[in-house]
C-alpha positions in Angstrom: 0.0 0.0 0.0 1.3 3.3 -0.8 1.9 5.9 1.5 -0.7 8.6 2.2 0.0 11.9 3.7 -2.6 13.6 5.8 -4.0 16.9 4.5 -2.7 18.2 8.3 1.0 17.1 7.7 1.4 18.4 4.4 3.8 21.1 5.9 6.2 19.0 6.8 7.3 17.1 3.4 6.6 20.7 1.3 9.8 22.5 2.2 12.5 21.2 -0.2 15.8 20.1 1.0 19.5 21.4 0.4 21.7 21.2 -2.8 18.4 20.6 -4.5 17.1 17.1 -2.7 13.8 16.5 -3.3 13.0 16.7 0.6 14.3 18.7 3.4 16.2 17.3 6.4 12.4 17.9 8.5 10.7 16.0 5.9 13.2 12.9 6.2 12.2 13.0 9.9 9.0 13.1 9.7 9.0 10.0 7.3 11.1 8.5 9.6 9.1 8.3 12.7 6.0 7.1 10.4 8.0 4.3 9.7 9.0 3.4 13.2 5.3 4.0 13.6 4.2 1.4 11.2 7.2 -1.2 12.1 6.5 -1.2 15.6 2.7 -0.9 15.1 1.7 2.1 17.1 0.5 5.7 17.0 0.9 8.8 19.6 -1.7 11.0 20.0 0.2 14.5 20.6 -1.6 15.9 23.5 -1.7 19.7 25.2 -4.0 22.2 26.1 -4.1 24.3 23.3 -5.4 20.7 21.0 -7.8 20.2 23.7 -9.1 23.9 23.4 -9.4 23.5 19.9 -11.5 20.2 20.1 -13.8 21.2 23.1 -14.5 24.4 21.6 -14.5 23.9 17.8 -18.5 24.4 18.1 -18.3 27.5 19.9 -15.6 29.1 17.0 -18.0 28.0 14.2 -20.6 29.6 16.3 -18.7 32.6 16.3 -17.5 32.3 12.9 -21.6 32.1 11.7 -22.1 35.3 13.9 -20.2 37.5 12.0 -20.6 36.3 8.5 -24.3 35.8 9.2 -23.8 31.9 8.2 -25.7 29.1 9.2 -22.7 26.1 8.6 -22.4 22.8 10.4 -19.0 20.9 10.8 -18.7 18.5 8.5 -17.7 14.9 8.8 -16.8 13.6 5.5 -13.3 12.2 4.9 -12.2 12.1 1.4 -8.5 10.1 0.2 -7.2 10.1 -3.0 -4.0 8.9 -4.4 -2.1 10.9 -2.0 -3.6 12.5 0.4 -6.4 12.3 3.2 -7.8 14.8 5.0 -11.7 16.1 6.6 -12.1 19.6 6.2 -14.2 21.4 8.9 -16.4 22.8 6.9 -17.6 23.0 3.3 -20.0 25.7 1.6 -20.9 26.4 -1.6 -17.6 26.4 -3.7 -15.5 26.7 -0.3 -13.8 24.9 2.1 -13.2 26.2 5.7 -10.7 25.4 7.9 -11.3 26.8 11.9 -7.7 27.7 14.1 -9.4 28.4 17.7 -6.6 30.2 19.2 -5.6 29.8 22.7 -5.5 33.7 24.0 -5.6 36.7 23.3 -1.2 36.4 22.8 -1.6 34.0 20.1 -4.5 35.8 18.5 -3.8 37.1 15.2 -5.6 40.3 14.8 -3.2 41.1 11.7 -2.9 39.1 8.6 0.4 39.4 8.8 1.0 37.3 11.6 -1.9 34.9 10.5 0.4 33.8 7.3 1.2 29.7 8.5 2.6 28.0 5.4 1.9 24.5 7.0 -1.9 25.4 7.3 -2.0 27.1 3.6 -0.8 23.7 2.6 -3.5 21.8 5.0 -6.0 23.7 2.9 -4.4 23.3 -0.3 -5.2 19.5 0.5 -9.1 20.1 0.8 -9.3 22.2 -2.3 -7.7 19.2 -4.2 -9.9 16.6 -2.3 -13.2 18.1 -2.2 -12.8 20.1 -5.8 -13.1 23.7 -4.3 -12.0 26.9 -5.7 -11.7 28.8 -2.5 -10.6 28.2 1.2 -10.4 30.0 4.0 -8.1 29.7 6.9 -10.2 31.0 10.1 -8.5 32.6 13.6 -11.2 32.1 16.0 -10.9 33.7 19.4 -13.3 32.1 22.4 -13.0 32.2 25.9 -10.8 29.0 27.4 -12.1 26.7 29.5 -11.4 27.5 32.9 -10.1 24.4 34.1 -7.6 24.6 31.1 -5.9 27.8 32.1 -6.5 28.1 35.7 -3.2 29.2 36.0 -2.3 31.9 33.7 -4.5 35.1 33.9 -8.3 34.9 33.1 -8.1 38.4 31.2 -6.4 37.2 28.2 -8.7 33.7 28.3 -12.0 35.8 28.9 -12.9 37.2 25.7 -17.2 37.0 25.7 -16.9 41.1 25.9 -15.1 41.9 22.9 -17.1 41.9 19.8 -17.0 38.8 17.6 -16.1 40.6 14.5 -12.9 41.2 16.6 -12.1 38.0 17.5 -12.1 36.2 13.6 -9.0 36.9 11.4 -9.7 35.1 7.7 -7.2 34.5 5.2 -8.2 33.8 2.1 -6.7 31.7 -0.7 -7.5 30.6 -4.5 -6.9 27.2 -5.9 -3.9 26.8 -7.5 -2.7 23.9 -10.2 0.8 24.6 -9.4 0.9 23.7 -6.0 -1.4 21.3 -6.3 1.4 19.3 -8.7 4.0 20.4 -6.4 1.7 18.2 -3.8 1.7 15.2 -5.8 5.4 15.7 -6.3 6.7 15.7 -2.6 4.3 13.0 -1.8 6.2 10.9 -4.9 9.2 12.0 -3.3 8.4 11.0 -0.1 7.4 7.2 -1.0 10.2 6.9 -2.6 12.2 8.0 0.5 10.0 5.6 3.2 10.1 2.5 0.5 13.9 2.9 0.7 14.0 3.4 3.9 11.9 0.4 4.6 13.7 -1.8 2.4 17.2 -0.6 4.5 15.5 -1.6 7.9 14.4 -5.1 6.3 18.2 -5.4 5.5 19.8 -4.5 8.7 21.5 -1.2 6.8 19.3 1.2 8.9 
């Protein structure tokens, strides 16, 4: 079976590598621990508070989100795979797919668009485009107040956020499909079989 790369990890086999290799020292890594993954037959599930935030209050963002752009979406749960890539998108409109960031305070908040720019997350949506055949995305900030118990120890006033107005607390980037990238995409992912397969075949051997 091939290797797949989630729409989520794109980032991390997209940067190229020195000298012109097709993939940067990162992305070697990256393929590397899949492998021990697979070889030993486990997976981690990375866990922190600012995941959890994001999962316990993913409802409350698209809330928020709908608020402000006078929207009435749902989360979707459709997972889509092709050839080389997985991924569920968080939501999917008419010609769009949405992708919600619920940041954890008012610190990591990006009320610019300057500091909203995250290559690895333009590539997650890049993904989605490709898999569910959309011409636009959207990469949402969302800014909701933190569960209590999840930051009872830093201070409330940059976790409390209910008094600011919504149309405050979303930053949107937007971005246009692109063919270019989207070939770049099947590229790396090429690249990065070919990397795991030999890397695979070296552990068989006993040369890695």
């Amino acid at each position: 079976m091939s290797l797949i790369i989630r729409c989520s990890q794109l980032g991390k086999i997209m940067t190229d590598g020195k000298k012109g290799e097709e993939l940067s020292a990162g992305a070697k890594t990256y393929l590397r621990e899949l492998l021990k993954k697979e070889i030993l037959g486990y997976d981690d599930e990375i866990s922190s508070k600012y995941l959890e935030k994001g999962i316990r209050c993913e409802q409350e963002s698209l809330n928020l989100y709908n608020t402000v752009f006078f929207t009435d979406y749902i989360k979707n749960t459709e997972r889509r795979t092709d050839d080389y890539i997985t991924g569920e998108a968080d939501i999917l409109a008419d010609g769009l797919v949405i992708d919600l960031k619920t940041s954890w305070s008012l610190n990591t908040f990006p009320l610019f668009a300057c500091d909203a720019v995250n290559t690895d997350y333009e590539w997650q949506l890049r993904g989605y485009m490709r898999l569910f055949d959309m011409p636009r995305a959207e990469l949402v900030y969302c800014m909701v107040s933190t569960p209590i118990d999840l930051c009872q120890y830093e201070d409330r006033r940059i976790h409390e956020v209910d008094h600011i107005p919504p149309e405050l607390r979303v930053r949107v980037l937007r971005f246009e499909r692109d063919a270019d990238k989207e070939a770049a995409i099947v590229a790396k992912v090429e690249a990065a079989r070919r990397f795991y397969n030999m890397l695979r075949e070296q552990w068989v051997n006993g040369e890695a």
